[in-house]
C-alpha positions as CSV (number, residue, x, y, z in Angstrom):
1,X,0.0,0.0,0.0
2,X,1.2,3.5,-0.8
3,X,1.1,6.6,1.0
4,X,-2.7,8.1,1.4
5,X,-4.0,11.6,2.1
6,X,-7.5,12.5,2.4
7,X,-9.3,16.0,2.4
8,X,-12.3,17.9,2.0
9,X,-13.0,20.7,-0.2
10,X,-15.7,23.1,-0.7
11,X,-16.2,23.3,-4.4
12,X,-18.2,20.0,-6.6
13,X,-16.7,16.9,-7.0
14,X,-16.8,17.6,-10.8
15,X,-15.1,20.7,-10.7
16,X,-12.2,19.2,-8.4
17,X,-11.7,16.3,-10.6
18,X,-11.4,18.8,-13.9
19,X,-9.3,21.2,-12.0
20,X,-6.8,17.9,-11.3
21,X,-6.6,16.4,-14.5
22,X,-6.4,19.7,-16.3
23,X,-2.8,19.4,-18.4
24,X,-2.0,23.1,-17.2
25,X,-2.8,22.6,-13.4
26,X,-0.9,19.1,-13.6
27,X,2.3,20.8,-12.5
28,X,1.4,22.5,-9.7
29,X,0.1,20.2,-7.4
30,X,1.2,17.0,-8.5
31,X,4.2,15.5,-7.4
32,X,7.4,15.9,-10.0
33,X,8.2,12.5,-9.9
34,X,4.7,11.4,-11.3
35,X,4.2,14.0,-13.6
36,X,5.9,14.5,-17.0
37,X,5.4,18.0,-18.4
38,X,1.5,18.7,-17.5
39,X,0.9,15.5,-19.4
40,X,-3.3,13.9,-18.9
41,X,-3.1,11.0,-16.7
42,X,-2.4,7.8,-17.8
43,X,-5.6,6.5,-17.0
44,X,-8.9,8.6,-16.2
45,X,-12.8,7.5,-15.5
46,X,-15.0,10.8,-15.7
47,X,-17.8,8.1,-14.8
48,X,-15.8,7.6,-11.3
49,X,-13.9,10.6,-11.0
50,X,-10.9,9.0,-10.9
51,X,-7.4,9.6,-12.2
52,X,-4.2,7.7,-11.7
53,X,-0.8,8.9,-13.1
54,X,2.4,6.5,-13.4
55,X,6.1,7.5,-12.8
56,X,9.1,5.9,-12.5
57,X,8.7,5.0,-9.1
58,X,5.1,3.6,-9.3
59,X,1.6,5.1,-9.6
60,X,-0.5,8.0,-8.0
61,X,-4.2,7.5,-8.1
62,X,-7.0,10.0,-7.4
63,X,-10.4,9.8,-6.4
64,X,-13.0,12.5,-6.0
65,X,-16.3,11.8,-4.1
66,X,-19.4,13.7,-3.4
67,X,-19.4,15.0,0.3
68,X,-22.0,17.4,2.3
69,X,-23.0,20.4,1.1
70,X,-22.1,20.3,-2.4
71,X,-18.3,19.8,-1.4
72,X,-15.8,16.7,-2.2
73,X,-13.5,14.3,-0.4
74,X,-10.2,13.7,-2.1
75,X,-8.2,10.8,-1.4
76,X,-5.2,10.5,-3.1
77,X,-2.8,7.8,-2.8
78,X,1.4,7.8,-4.0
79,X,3.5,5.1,-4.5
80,X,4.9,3.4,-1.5
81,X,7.9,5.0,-0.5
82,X,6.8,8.5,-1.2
83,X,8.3,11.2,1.4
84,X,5.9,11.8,4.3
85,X,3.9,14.7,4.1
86,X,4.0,14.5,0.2
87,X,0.4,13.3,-0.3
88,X,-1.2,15.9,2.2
89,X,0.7,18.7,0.4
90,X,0.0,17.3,-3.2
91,X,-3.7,18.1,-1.7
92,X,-3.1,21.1,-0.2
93,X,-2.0,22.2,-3.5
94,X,-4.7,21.4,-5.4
95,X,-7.1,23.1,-3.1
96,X,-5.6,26.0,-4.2
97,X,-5.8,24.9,-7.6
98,X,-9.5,24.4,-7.1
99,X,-9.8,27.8,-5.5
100,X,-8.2,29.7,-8.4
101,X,-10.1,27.9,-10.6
102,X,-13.3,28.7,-9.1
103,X,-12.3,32.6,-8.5
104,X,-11.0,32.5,-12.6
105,X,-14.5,31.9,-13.8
């Protein structure tokens, strides 16, 4: 099992998942080693909201989930062997992706 954050944000679970598997938002939030230039994940289900990216070290997966009020949970999940702390600010990160994004439009 790999290392696994979870967190909540405040904007749809649709809007989250776009946000993280948008090719010019890859870069800053996901971790270097998984991403290669802002490229789409390797895999993606739109029906499941749920992304997974592979590096040379292994795979990170994403999944976005309805939560209360019109928010989502995030879990993502690094390969085994990631540096502590990495998954929670990979999140972190993207909240603020998710933020910008929302503010943008």
């Amino acid at each position: 099992m790999g290392v696994l954050a979870e967190r909540g944000m405040s904007a749809p679970p649709e809007v989250v998942f776009s946000t993280a598997t948008d090719p010019d938002r890859i870069d800053a939030w996901l971790p270097a080693p998984l991403r290669v230039d802002g490229a789409a994940p390797a895999s993606r289900s739109d029906d499941e909201l749920k992304a997974r990216w592979d590096g040379p070290d292994g795979a990170a997966e994403l999944r976005v989930v309805a939560a209360d009020a019109g928010g989502a949970r995030v879990r993502l999940e690094l390969p085994a062997g990631s540096a502590a702390g990495l998954a929670d600010e990979s999140l972190a990160n993207l909240e603020r992706e998710v933020a910008e994004n929302l503010t943008a439009g």
